[in-house]
C-alpha positions as CSV (number, residue, x, y, z in Angstrom):
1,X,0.0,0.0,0.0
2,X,2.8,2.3,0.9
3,X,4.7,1.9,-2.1
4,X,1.2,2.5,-4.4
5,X,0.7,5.8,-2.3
6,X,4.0,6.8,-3.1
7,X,3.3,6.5,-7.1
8,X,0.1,8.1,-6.8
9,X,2.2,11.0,-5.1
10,X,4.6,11.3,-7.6
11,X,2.4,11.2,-11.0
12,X,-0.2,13.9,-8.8
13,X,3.0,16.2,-9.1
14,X,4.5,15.9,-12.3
15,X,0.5,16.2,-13.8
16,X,0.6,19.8,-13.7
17,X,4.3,20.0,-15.6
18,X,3.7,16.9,-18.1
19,X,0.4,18.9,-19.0
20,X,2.1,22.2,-19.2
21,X,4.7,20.9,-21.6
22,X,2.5,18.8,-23.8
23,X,0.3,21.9,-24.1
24,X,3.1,24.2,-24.9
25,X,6.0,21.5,-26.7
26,X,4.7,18.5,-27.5
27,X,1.4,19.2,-29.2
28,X,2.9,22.3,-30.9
29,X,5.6,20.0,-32.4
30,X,3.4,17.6,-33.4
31,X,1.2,19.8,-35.2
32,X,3.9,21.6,-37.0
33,X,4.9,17.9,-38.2
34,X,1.3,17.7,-39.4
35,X,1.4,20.7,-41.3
36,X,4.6,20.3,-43.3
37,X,2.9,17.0,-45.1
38,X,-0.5,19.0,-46.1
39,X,-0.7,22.2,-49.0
40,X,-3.2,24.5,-49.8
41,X,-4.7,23.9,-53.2
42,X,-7.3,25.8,-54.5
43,X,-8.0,27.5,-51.1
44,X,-8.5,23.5,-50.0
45,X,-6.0,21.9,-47.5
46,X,-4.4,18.4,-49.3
47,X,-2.5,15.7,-48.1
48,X,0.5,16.0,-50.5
49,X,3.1,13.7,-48.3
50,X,6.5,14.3,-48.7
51,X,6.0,16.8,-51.4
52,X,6.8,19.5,-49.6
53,X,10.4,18.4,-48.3
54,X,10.7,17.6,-52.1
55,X,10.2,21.3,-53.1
56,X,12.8,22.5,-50.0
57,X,15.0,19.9,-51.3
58,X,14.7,19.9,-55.2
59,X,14.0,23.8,-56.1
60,X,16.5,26.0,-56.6
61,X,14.4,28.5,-55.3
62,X,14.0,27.0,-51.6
63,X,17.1,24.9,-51.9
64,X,20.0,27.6,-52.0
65,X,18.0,29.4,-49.3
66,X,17.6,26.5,-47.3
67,X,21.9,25.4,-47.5
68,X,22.8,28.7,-47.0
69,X,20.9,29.2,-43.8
70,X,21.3,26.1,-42.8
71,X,25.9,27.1,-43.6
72,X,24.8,30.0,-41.5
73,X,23.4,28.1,-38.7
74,X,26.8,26.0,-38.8
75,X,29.1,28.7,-38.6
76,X,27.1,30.4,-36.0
77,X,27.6,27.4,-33.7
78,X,31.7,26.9,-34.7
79,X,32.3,30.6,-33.5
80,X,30.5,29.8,-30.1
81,X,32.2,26.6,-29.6
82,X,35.5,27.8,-30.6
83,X,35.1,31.2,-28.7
84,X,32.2,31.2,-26.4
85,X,33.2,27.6,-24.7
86,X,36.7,28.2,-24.5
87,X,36.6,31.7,-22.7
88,X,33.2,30.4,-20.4
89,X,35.6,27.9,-19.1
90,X,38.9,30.4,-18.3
91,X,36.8,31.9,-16.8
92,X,35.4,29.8,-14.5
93,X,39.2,28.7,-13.7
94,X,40.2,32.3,-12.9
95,X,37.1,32.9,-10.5
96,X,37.3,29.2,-8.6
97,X,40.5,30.6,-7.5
98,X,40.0,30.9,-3.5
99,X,42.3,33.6,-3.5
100,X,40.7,35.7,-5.7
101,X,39.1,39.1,-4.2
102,X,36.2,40.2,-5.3
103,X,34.8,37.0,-7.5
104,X,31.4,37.5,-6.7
105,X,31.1,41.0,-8.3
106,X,33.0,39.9,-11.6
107,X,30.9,36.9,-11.6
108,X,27.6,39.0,-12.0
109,X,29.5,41.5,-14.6
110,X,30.2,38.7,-16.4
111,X,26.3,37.4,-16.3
112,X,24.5,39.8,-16.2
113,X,24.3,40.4,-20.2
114,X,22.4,37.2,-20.4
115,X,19.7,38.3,-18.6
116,X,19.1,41.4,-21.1
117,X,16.5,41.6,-23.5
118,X,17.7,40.3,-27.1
119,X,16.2,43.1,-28.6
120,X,18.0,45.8,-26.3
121,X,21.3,44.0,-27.4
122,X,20.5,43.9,-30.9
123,X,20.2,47.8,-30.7
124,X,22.6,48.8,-28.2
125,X,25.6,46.9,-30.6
126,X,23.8,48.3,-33.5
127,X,24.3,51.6,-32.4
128,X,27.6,50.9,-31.4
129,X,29.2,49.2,-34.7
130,X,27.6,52.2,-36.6
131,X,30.2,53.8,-38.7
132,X,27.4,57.2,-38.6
133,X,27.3,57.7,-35.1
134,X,28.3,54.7,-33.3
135,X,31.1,54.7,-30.6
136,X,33.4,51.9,-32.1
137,X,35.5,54.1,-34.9
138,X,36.2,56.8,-31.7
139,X,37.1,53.7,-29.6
140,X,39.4,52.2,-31.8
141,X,40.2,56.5,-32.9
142,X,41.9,56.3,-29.1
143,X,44.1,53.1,-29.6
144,X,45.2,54.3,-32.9
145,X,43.4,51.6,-34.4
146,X,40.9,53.3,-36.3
147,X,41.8,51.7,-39.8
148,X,40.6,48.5,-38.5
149,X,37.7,49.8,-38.7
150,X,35.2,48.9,-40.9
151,X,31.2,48.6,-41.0
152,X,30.8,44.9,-40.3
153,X,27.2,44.5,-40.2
154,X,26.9,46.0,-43.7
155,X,29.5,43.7,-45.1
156,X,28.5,40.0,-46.5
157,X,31.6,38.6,-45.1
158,X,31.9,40.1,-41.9
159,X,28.3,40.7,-40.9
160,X,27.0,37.0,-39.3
161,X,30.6,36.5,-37.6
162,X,30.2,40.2,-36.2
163,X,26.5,38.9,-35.0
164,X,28.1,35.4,-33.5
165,X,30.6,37.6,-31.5
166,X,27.9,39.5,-30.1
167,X,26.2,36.3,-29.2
168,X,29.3,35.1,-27.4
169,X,29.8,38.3,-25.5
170,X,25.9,38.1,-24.0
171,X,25.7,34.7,-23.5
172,X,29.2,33.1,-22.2
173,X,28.5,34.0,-18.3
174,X,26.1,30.8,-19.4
175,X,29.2,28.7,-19.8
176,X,31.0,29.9,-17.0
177,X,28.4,29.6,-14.5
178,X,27.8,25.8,-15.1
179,X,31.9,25.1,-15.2
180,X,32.3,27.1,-12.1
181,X,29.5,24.8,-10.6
182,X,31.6,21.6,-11.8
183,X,34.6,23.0,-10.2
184,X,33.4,23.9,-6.9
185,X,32.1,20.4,-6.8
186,X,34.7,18.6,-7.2
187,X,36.1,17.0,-3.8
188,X,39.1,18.6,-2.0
189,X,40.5,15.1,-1.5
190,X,41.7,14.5,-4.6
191,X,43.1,18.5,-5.0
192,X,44.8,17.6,-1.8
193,X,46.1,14.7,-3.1
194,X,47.2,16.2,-6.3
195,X,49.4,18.6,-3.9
196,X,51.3,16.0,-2.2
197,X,52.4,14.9,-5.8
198,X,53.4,18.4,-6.4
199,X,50.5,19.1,-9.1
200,X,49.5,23.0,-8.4
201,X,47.9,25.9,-10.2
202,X,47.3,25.3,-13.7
203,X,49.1,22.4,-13.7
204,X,46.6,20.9,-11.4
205,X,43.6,22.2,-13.6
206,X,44.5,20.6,-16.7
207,X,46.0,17.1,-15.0
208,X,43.2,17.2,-12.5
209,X,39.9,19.5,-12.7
210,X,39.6,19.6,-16.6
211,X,39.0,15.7,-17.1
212,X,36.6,15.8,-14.1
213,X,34.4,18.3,-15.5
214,X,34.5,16.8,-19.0
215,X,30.8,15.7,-19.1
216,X,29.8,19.3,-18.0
217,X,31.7,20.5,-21.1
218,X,29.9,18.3,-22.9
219,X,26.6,18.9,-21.7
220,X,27.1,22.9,-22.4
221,X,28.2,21.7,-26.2
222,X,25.2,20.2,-26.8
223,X,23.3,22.9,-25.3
224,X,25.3,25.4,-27.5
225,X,24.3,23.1,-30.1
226,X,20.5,23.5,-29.9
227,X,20.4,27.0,-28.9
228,X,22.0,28.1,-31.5
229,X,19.8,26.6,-34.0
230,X,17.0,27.9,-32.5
231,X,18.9,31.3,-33.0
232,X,16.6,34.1,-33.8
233,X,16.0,36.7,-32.0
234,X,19.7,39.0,-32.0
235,X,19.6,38.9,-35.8
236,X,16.2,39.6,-36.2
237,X,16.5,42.6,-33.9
238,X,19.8,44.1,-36.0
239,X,19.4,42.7,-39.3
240,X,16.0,42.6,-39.7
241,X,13.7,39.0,-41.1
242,X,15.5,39.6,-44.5
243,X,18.7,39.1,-42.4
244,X,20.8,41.3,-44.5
245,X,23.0,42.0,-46.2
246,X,22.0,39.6,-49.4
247,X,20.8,36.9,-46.5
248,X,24.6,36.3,-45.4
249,X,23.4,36.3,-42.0
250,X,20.1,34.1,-42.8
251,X,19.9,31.4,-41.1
252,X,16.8,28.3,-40.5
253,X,15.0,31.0,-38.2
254,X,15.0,33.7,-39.9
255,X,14.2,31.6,-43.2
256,X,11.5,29.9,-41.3
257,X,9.7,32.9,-39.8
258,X,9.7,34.4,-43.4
259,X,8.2,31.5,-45.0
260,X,5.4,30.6,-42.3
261,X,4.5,34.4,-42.2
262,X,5.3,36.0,-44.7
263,X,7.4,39.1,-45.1
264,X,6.6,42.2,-46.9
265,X,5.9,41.0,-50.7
266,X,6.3,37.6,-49.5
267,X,3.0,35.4,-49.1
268,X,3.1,32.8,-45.7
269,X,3.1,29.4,-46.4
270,X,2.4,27.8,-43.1
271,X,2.8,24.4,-44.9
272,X,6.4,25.0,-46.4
273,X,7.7,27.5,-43.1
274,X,6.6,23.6,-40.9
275,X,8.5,21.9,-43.6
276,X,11.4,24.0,-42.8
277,X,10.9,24.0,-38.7
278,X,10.5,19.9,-39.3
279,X,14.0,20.0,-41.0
280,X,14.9,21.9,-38.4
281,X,13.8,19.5,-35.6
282,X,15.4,16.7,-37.7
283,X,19.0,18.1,-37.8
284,X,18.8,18.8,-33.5
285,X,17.7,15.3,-33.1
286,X,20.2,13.8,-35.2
287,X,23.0,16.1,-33.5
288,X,21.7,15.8,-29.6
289,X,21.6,11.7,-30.4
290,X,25.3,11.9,-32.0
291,X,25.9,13.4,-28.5
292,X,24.3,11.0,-26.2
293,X,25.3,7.5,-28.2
294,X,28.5,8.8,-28.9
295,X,30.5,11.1,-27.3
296,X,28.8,10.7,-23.7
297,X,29.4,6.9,-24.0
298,X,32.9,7.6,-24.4
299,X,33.1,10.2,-21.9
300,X,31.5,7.6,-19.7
301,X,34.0,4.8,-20.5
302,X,36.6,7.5,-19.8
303,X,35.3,8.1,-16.2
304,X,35.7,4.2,-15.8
């Protein structure tokens, strides 16, 4: 009886969240699936299969938009993994340092950015990259490095790495926070043990600490991973849903939200924007399961 009261008590509390979620994720998902396998024909929805991945797939007209924002995606993800990750987790060395004054306050610096409204970003380093009236030419003016200087949000080759950078600059107290977590929990014994043998400092960080906190790095990978396909909101605010300039900085969101909506002289096709969001959904399934059959069984085998 006891152990039947104690399963009644658990379902009675996770009701209200499982609902919540279904409500919100699951039947959301499920009926953008829906969608992407039905067209509008003569003001008539029709169950047309797979013809609409066809068209994404086999037009030039939705294919080159579709590979370049999906290249777009890609890169935007390489610059916070190769950026983002790397400074998150120095970081989070430099402030676990017990010795360090006034951690606390540089920690909150440090996050406070990701608390800040996407759209207040977008505007703020808008205003400040402008060549017109921005501060950034006066800033680099002072250091005597003013012909660096150039309007990277208005050139096709600068513009989405420009927009990453930003990205990495709000959001890598995100990074930090969860290493600093993994290196406060690791147990002083084996520190202490490491400085019998002599292993101190940084030494002890890379012998000791770094292959401890190895699945936390990978856990904030894969969360990079996702979040940055489901990457929106900074370029819409500064480049607009036409993500200029020429698309170089459109990626599946911004590509997605112009289909399903429309967008100025563009008509919305809810039917080929779900195509695009299932696509979506497709590619951060395949990468999160790359993550959890393959490199978190190995980081597991490693632990052993």
């Amino acid at each position: 009886m006891q152990r039947t009261g104690s399963r009644w008590h658990i379902a009675v509390f996770l009701a209200p969240a499982v609902l919540v979620y279904t409500a919100v994720m699951i039947f959301p998902l499920f009926n953008t699936l829906r969608l992407a396998l039905y067209s509008r024909i003569d003001q008539e929805r029709v169950f047309v299969g797979l013809e609409n991945f066809k068209t994404l797939f086999g037009e030039a007209v939705w294919s080159e938009q579709f590979w370049n924002a999906l290249g777009n995606n890609f890169w935007f993800f390489v610059i916070h993994m190769l950026v983002q990750n790397p400074i998150g987790i120095a970081l989070a060395a430099i402030l676990s340092q017990p010795r360090l004054r006034f951690a606390a306050l540089y920690r909150s610096a440090i996050f406070i950015p990701t608390i800040l409204s996407f759209v207040i970003v977008g505007f703020a380093w808008k205003l400040i990259l402008s060549p017109i009236w921005g501060i950034a030419p006066s800033m680099l003016d002072a250091v005597g490095l003013k012909s660096l200087f150039a309007p990277w949000l208005g050139k096709e080759a600068y513009a989405l790495t420009t927009l990453a950078l930003v990205s990495v600059w709000q959001f890598v107290g995100i990074p930090m926070m969860l290493i600093y977590a993994a290196l406060l929990s690791i147990p002083e014994e084996i520190l202490e043990v490491g400085e019998v043998d002599g292993i101190t400092g940084w030494s002890a960080f890379w012998k000791i600490k770094l292959p401890l906190i190895l699945p936390s790095i990978g856990i904030i990978s894969i969360l990079t991973f996702v979040a940055n396909f489901n990457a929106f909101d900074l370029i819409y605010a500064t480049q607009g849903a036409l993500a200029g300039p020429n698309y170089s900085t459109d990626i599946l969101g911004t590509l997605m939200y112009r289909t399903f909506f429309g967008f100025q002289l563009q008509l919305g096709d809810p039917h080929m924007g779900s195509a695009i969001a299932s696509a979506m959904f497709a590619i951060i399934l395949i990468g999160v399961c790359i993550y959890l059959f393959g490199i978190q069984t190995r980081l597991r085998r490693y632990q052993l």
